[in-house]
Wavefront OBJ file of the C-alpha trace (Angstrom):
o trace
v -66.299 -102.105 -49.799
v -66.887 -101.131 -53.110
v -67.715 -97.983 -51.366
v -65.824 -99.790 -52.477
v -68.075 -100.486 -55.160
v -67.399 -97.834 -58.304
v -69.978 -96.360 -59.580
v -70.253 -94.906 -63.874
v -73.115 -93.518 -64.947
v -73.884 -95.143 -68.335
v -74.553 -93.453 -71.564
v -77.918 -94.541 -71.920
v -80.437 -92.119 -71.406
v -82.731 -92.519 -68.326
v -86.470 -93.154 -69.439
v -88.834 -90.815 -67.762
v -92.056 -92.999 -66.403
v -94.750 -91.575 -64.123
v -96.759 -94.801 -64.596
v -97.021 -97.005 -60.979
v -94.487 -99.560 -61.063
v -95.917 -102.594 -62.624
v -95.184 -105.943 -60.752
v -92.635 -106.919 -63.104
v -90.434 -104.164 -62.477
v -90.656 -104.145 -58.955
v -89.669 -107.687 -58.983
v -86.838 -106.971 -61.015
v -85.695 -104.605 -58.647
v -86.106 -106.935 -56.354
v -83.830 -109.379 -57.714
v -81.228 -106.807 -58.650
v -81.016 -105.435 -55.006
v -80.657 -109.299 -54.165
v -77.597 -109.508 -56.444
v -76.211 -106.677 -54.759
v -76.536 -107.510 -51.114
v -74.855 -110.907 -52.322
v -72.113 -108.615 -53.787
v -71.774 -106.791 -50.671
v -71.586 -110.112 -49.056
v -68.433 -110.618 -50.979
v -66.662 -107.617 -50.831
v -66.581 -108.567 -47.067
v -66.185 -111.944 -46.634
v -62.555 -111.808 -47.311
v -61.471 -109.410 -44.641
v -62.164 -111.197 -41.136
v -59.937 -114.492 -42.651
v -57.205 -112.862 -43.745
v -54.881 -114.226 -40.800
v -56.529 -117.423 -41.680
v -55.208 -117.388 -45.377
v -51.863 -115.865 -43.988
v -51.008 -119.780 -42.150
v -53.130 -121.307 -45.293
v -50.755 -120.687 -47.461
v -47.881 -119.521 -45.663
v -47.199 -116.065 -46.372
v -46.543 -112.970 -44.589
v -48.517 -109.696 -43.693
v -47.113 -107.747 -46.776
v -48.220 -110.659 -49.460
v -51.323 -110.895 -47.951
v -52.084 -106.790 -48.849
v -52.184 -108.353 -52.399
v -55.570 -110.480 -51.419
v -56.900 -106.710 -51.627
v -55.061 -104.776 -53.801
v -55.698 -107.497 -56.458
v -58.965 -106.987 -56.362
v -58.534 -103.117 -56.931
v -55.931 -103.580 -59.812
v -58.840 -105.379 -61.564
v -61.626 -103.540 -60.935
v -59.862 -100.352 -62.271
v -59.692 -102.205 -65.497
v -62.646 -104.069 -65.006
v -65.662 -101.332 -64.564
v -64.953 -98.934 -67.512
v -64.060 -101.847 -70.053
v -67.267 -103.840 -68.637
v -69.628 -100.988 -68.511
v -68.613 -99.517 -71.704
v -69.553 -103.115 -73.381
v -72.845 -102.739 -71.390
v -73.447 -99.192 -73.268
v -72.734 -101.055 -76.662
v -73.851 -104.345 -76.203
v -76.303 -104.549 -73.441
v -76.564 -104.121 -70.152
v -78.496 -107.447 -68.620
v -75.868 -109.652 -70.661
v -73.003 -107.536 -69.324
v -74.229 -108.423 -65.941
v -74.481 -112.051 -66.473
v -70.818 -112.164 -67.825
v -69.640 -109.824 -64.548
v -71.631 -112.429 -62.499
v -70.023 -115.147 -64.287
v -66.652 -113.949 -64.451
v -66.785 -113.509 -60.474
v -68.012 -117.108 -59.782
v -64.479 -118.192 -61.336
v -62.792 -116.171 -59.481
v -64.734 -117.482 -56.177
v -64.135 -121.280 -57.259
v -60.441 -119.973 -57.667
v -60.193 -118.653 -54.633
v -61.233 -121.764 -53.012
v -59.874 -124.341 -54.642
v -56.215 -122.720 -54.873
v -53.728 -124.915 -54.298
v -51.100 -122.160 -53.927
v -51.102 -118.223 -53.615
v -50.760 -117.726 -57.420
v -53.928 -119.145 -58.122
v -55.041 -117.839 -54.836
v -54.203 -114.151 -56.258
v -55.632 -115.178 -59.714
v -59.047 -116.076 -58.471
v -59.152 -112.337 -56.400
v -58.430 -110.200 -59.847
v -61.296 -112.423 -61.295
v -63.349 -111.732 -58.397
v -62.757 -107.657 -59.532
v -65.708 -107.950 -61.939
v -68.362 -107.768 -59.304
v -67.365 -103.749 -58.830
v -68.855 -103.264 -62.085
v -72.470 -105.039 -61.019
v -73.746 -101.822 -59.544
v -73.476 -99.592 -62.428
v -75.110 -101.775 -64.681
v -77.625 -102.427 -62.526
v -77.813 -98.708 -62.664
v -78.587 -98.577 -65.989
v -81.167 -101.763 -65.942
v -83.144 -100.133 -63.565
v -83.140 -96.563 -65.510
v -84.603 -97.996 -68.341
v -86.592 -101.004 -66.846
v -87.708 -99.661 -63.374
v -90.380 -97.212 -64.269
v -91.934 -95.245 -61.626
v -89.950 -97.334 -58.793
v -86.392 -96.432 -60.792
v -85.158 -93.666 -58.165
v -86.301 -95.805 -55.327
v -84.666 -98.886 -56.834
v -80.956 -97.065 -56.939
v -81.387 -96.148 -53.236
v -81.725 -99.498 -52.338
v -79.390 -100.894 -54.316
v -76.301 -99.249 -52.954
v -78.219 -99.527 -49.760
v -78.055 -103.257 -49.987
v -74.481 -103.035 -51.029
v -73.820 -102.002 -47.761
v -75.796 -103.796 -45.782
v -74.087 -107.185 -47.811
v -70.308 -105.912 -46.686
v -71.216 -105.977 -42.879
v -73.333 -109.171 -42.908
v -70.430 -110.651 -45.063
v -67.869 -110.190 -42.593
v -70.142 -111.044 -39.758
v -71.556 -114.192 -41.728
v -67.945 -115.254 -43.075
v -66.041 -115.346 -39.480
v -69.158 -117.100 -38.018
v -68.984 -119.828 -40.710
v -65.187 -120.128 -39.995
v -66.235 -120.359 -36.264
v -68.243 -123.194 -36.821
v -66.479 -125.259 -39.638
v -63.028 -124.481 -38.460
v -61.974 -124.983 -42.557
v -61.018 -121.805 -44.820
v -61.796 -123.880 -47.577
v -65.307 -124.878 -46.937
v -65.732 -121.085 -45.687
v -64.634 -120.139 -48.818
v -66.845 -122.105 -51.142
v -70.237 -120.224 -49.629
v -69.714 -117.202 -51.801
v -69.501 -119.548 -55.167
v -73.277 -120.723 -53.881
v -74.560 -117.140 -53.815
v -73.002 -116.307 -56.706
v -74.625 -119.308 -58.505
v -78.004 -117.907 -57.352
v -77.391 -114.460 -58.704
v -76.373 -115.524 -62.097
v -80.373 -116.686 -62.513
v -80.992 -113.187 -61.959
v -79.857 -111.677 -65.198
v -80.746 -114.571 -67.109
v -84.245 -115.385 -66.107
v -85.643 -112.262 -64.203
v -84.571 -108.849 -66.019
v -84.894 -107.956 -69.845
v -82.200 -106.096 -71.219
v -81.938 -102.637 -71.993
v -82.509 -101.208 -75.374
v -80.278 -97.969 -75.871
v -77.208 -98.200 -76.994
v -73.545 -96.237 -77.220
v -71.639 -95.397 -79.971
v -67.767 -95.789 -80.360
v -65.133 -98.050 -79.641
v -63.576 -99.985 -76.882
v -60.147 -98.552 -75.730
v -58.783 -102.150 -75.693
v -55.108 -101.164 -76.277
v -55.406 -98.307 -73.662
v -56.947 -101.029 -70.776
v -54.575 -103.561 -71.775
v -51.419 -100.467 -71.161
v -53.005 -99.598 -67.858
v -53.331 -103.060 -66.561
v -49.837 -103.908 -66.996
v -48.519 -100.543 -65.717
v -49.877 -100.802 -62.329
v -49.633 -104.666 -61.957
v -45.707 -104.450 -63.027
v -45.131 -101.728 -60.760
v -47.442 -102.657 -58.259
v -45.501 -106.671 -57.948
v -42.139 -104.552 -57.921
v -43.031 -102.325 -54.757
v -44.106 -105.272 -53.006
v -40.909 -107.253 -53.699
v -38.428 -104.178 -52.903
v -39.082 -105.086 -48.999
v -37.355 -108.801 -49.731
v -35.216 -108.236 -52.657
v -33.864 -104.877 -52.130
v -33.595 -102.545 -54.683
v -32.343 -105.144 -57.051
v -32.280 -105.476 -61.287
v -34.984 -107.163 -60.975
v -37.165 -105.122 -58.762
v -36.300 -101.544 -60.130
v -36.815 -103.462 -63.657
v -40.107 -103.810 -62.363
v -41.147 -100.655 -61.052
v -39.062 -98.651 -63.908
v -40.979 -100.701 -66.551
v -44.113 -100.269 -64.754
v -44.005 -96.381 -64.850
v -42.904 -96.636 -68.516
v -45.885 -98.515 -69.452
v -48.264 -95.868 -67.237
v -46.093 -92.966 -69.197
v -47.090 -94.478 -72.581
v -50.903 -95.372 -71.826
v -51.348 -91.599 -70.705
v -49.688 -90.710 -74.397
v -52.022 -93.484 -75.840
v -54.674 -91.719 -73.981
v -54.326 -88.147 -75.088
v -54.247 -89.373 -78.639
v -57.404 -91.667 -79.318
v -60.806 -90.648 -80.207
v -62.519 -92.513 -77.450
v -59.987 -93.385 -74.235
v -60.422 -95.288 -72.002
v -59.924 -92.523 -69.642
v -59.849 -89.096 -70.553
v -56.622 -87.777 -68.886
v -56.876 -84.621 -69.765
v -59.571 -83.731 -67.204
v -56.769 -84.305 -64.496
v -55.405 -80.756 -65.560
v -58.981 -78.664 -65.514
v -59.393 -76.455 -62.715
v -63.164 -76.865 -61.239
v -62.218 -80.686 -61.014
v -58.520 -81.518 -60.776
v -58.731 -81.060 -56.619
v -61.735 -83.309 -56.543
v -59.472 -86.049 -58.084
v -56.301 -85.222 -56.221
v -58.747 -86.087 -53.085
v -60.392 -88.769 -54.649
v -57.227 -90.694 -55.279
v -56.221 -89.890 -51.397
v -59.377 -91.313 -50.213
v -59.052 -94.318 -52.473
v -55.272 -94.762 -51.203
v -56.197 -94.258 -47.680
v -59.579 -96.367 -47.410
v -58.797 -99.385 -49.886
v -55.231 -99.433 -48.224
v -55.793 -99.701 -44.308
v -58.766 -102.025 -45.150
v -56.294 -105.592 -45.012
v -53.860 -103.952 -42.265
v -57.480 -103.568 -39.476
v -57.544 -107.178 -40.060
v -54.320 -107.828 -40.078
v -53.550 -105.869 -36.704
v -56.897 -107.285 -34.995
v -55.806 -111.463 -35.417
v -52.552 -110.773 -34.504
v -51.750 -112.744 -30.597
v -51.236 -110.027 -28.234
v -50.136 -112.631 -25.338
v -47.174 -113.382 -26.951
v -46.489 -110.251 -29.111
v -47.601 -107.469 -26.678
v -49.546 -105.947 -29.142
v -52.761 -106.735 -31.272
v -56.195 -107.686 -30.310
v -55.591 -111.647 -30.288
v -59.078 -112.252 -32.386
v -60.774 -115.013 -34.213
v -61.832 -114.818 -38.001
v -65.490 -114.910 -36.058
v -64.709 -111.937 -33.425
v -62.817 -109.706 -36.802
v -66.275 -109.860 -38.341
v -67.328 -108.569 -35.581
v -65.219 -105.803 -34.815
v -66.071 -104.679 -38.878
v -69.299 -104.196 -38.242
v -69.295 -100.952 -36.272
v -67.314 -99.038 -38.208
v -69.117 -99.878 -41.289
v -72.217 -98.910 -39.281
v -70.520 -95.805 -38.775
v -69.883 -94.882 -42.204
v -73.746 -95.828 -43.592
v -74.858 -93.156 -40.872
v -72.327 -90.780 -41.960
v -74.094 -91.435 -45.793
v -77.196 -89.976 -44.317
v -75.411 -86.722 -42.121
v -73.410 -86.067 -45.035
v -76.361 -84.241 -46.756
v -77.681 -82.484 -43.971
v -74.127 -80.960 -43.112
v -73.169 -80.102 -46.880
v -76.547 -77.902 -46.260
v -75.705 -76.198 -43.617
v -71.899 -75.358 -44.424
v -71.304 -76.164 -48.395
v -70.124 -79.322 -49.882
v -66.397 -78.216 -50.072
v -66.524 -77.797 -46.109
v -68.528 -80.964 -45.272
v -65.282 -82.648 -47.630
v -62.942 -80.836 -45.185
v -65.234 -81.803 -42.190
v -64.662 -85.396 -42.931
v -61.001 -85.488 -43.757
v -60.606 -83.677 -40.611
v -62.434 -86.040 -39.039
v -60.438 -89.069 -40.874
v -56.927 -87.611 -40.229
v -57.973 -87.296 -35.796
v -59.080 -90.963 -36.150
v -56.355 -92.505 -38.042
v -53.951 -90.503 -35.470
v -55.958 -91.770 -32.762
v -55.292 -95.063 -33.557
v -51.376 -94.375 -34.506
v -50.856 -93.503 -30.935
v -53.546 -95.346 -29.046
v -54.081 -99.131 -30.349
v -53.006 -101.282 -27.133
v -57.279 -101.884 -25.951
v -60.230 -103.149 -28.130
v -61.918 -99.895 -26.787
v -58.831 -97.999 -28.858
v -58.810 -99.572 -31.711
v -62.666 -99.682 -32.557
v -63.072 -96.356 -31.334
v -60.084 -94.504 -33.787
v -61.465 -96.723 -36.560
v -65.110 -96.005 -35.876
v -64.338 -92.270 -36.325
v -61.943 -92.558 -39.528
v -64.444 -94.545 -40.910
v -67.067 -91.963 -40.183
v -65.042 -89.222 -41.619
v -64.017 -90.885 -44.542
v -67.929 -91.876 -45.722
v -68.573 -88.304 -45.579
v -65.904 -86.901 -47.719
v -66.751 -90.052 -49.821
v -70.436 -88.843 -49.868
v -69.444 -85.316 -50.904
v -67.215 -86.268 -54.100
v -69.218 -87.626 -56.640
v -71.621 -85.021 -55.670
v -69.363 -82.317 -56.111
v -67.816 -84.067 -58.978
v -71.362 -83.845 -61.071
v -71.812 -80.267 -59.999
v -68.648 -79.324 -62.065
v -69.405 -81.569 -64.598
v -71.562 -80.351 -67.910
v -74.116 -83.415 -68.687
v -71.752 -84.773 -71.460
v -68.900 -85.070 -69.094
v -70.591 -86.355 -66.211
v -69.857 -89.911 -66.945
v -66.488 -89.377 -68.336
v -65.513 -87.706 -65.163
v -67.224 -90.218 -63.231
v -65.316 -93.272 -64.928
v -62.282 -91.064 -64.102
v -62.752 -90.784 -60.502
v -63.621 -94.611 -60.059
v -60.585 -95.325 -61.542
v -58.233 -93.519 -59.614
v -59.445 -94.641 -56.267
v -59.473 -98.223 -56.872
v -55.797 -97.972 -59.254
v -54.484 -95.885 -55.564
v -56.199 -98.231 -53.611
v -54.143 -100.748 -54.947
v -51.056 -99.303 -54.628
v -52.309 -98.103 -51.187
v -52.095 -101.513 -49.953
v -48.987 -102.441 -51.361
v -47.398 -99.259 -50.299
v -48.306 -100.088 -46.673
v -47.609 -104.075 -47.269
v -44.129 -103.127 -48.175
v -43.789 -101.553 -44.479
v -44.942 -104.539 -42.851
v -42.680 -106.382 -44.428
v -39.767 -104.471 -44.024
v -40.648 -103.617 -40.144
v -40.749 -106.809 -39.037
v -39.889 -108.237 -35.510
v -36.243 -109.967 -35.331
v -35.716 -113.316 -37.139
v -39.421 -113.049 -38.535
v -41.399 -112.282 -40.731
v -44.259 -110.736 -38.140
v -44.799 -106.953 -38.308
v -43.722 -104.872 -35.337
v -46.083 -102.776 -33.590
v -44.095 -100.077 -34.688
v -45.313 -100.787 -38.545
v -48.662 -100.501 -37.386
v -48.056 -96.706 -36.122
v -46.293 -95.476 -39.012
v -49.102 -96.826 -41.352
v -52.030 -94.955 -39.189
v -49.496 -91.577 -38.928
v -48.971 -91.619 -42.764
v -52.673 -91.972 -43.214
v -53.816 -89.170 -41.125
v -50.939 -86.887 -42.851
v -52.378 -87.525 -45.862
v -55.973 -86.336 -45.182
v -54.684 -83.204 -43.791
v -52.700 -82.364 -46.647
v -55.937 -83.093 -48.889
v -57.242 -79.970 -46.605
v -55.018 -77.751 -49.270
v -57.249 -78.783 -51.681
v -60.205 -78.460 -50.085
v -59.291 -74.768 -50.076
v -58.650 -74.931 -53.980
v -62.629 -76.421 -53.960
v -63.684 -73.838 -51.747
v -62.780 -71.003 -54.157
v -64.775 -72.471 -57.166
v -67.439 -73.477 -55.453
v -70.562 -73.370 -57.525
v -72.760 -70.799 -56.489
v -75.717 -72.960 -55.641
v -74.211 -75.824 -53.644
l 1 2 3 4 5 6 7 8 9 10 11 12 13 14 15 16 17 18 19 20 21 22 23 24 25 26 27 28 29 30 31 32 33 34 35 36 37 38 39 40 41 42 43 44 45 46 47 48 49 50 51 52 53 54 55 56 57 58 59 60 61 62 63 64 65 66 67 68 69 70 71 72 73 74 75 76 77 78 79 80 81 82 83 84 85 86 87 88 89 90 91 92 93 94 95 96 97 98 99 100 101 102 103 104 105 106 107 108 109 110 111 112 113 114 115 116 117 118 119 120 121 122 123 124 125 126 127 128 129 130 131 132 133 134 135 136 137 138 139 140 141 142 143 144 145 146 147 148 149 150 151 152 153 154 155 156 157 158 159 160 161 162 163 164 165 166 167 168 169 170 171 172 173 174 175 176 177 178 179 180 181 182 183 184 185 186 187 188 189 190 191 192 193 194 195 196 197 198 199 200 201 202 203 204 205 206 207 208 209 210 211 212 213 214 215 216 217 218 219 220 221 222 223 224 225 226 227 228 229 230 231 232 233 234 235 236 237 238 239 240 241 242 243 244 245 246 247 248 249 250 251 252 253 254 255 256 257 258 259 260 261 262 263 264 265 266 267 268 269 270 271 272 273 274 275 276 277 278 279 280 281 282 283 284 285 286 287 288 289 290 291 292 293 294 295 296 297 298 299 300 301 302 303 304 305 306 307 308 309 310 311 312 313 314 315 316 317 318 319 320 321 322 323 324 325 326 327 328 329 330 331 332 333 334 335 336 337 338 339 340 341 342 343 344 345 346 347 348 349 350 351 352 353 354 355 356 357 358 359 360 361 362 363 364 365 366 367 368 369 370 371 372 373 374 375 376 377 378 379 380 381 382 383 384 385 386 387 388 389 390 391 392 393 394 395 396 397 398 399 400 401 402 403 404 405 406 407 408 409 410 411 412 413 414 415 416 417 418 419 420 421 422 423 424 425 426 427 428 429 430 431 432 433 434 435 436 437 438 439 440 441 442 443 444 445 446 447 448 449 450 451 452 453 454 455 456 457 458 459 460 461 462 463 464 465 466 467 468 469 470 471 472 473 474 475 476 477 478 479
């Protein structure tokens, strides 16, 4: 989920009101958090029909990592280009274009008559990552008295919306039987929400100065989606012309928008800040947690429909039962959102970070070696999950404690890109070993894939425990 959702503080400057929140602006808030859940809703609703979409349209476990990773190309691109137009242009019309933008991508996504358009519609879909920080910035300026409140409970209902979503979306496909009617609900809620910013907020009246990095977005799109599509072909082409074409060109282009970068007044992302001490671990670990999270997300799913009467492995579940089996873990990490305070209390942020890596790395390793029961499987993922929502807790905290209040957002926009741009490549990176571990004269991933994914994530968050000693050593003296 858009804890998977990125969040960038916008350059407007938050209005100070002591005045009781007027009806108006609590009903705005209202509506907002209702756009939100709904945005949850559809962050989630993709995830228990994935092995529904995998006989839909034919493809195997490693093309169907792309339904996800997709998603996260875009919304790397998507939330700084959006929300910087919200700065400049306003922030309840930004909305209505995000909102818009998604509902083609849902209409896409269910009318596709191939995975092309399938994979089109998903990228489109990307703009709803940038509905929360706008909404941010609405409710700043619009909310009054109820503003702080209003924040809470939007990423609150963001939350909430991924777990009924993948409840809501497997029941649906329970009762219909049909991806494609199950796949038209989220254009209806979409529809709803786009009455939001249109009839029910008034937009924002502060606005940024400077231009839109246009060349530098359109560089950094290209680079990861050309090197992205040539990872995940490398697993049926080889290492072919066309293939290291692909991934050669792809780091070229990511070379040349970091000197692009370096060299304009206003970037799109400053690069630079990857080099400064008090924050260069904090992205190293950010971009771990991005690869990690975004990237196992599709292969649960994947590993949970899979028939275990006939393979010997997997859990043998229906889209309905997946949405299901979601729900505690995600449970798990909304707890771990409210013990992630209390412990960065009692033993610093920089340990409660190591706490949950820690914590991430046992459960990923549990499920590496122990993934044959339901019992297993929930239980490894309810703990990486748990882990991983606190070290995702502590990094934007610890991120704005190192930041001066001019940088804040610019280090912000930084760290939301590079978890969604490694969650992408996260979840091609472990498509490409589905699809090259595959079970004789098939395109089915061994069991063995499975293990090697879950090992490879729990080595990473250990090694991100280097780091955490780098944090440790700077650690502000009041955290």
């Amino acid at each position: 989920m858009a804890s998977t959702a990125s969040v960038r503080p916008s350059a407007t400057t938050p209005r100070r009101d002591s005045r009781p929140p007027a009806p108006a602006a609590l009903g705005m808030v209202g509506a907002l958090i209702f756009v939100e859940f709904c945005s949850g809703m559809l962050q989630g609703w993709m995830q228990p029909l994935l092995t529904a979409v995998t006989h839909e349209f034919e493809i195997s476990a490693g093309q169907v990592g792309w339904v996800t990773s997709s998603y996260l190309l875009a919304a790397a691109i998507f939330v700084p280009v959006l929300a910087k137009l919200g700065d400049k242009t306003g922030h309840r019309r930004m909305l209505a274009v995000a909102i818009a933008i998604t509902i083609v991508g849902a209409v896409l996504v269910a009318t596709a008559p191939n995975y092309h358009m399938l994979i089109l519609g998903r990228v489109l879909i990307g703009a709803l990552t940038v509905f929360l920080p706008l909404e941010f910035a609405i409710v700043r300026e619009r909310g009054g008295s109820s503003a702080g409140l209003g924040i809470g409970l939007l990423v609150g209902s963001l939350t909430l919306g991924v777990s009924v979503g993948g409840i809501l979306s497997g029941q649906v496909m329970d009762w219909t039987g049909d991806l494609r009617t199950t796949l038209w609900i989220p254009v209806i809620f979409m529809t709803i929400c786009l009455a939001v910013p249109i009839f029910l907020v008034k937009e924002t009246t502060t606005r940024a100065a400077g231009r839109i990095d246009w060349p530098g977005a359109a560089l950094l799109g290209i680079g990861l989606a050309v090197l992205l599509y040539g990872l995940s072909q490398q697993p049926k082409q080889g290492w072919s012309g066309a293939v290291t074409g692909a991934v050669v060109g792809g780091v070229i282009a990511l070379a040349a928008w970091v000197l692009l970068e370096l060299r304009v007044a206003n970037p799109l992302v400053d690069v630079r800040r990857l080099s400064r001490r008090l924050t260069a671990p904090l992205f190293v670990v950010a971009a771990v947690d991005g690869f990690v999270f975004f990237g196992l997300m599709t292969m649960y799913s994947i590993y949970a429909g899979l028939p275990r009467e006939t393979l010997g492995y997997g859990l043998s579940l229906e889209p309905v039962q997946i949405g299901y089996l979601l729900a505690p873990p995600a449970i798990a990490a909304a707890v771990a959102g409210f013990v992630a305070a209390r412990l960065a209390a009692r033993v610093g942020h920089a340990n409660a970070l190591g706490i949950g890596m820690v914590l991430a790395a046992a459960g990923y390793a549990s499920l590496a070696t122990w993934h044959g029961s339901l019992a297993a499987v929930l239980g490894g993922n309810m703990v990486a999950s748990f882990g991983i929502a606190i070290a995702m807790s502590m990094l934007p905290t610890m991120l704005l404690q190192r930041s001066d209040p001019a940088s804040a957002g610019i280090n912000t926009g930084m760290y939301n890109m590079l978890r969604t741009s490694a969650g992408s490549l996260g979840t091609v990176v472990f498509g490409m070993i589905l699809s090259s571990m595959v079970l004789n004269g098939s395109a089915v991933p061994s069991e063995a894939a499975f293990s090697v994914i879950w090992l490879v994530a729990a080595v990473l968050c250990l090694v991100t425990l280097a780091f955490v000693v780098m944090l440790r050593r700077t650690e502000p003296a009041t955290d």
